[in-house]
C-alpha positions, 0 to 999 in steps of 0.5 A: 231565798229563790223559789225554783216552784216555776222552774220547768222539769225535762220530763213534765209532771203529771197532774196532781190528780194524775199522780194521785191516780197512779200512786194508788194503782201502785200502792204507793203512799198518797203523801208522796203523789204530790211531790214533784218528783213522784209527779214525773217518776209516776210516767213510769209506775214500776220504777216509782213504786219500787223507789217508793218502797226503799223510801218507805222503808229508809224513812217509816219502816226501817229505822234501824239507822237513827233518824239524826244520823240518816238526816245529817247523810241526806243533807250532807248529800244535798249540799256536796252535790248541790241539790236544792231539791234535796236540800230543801225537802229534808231541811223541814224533816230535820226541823219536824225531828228537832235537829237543831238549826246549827246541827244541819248547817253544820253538814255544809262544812263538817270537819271545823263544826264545833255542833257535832257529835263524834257519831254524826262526824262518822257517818259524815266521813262515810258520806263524804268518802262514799261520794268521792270514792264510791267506798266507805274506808276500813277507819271510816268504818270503824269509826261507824261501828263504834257509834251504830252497834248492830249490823241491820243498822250499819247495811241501812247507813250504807244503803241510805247514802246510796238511796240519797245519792241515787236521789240527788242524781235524780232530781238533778239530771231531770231538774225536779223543781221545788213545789208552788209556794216552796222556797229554797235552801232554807233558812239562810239562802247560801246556796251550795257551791255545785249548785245549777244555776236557777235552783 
């Protein structure tokens, strides 16, 4: 597996102790300063501290949408429009949740999986139609109310594949690399089809 850790970004990062300085005077996490994303959105602080914020929330203070399921969406994300950086970055939360190797991978080619659940293939197909069409079907979304019961839950899957996909686009247009020491596309290698040379 490459590590794309010397892969230089369009806007260069700040320092570690830079980002940690303006993480602070903004509130943000100091978890999230080191990350090389938060080390080139902290050159503009309102913009990181209000993506901080959805962060925060999709990730520690929400959780209305179960993690699995939030999971299997980002990953699904980061392999269809082949962000390595995403990929990479939720495949240790998926291992940290105990999501089961052959689960994840599974979000490479869902439909013939074998691993999935009937709610993990429905927040799948509304992954899948949102990135193709920019909409979640009327059968999609039934299928989703079948398996997610309450509406807090269902507006945080939609709104977790948007937060993701705002993510992947993102990381992709500014070529975020992977941190020093990070390797990419875990635990196989594979890299995905859409992905940039060099990540």
């Amino acid at each position: 597996m490459a590590s794309t850790s010397g892969h230089e970004p369009r806007i260069a990062m700040l320092s570690i102790e830079d980002a940690k300085k303006a993480a602070a005077s903004e509130g943000i996490s100091e978890a999230m300063a080191p990350l090389s994303v938060f080390r080139i959105l902290l050159k503009n602080p309102p913009l990181a501290r209000e993506l901080g914020n959805t962060l925060n929330m999709l990730l520690f203070q929400g959780n209305q949408l179960d993690a699995r399921l939030r999971e299997l969406i980002i990953m699904r994300i980061g392999w269809v429009t082949g962000s390595c950086y995403e990929w990479t970055q939720h495949w240790r939360v998926c291992m940290q949740l105990d999501i089961p190797e052959e689960v994840v991978l599974a979000c490479r080619s869902w439909e013939n999986a074998d691993v999935l659940t009937d709610a993990d293939r429905a927040v799948l197909r509304a992954t899948d139609e949102t990135l193709d069409s920019g909409r979640i079907s009327p059968q999609t979304w039934a299928e989703c109310a079948k398996h997610i019961k309450n509406d807090a839950e269902l507006l945080e899957m939609v709104v977790a594949i948007g937060n993701w996909r705002l993510f992947s686009q993102l990381l992709l247009s500014l070529e975020v690399p992977l941190e020093e020491g990070v390797e990419a596309w875990a635990p196989d290698g594979l890299p995905a089809p859409r992905a940039p040379k060099g990540y």
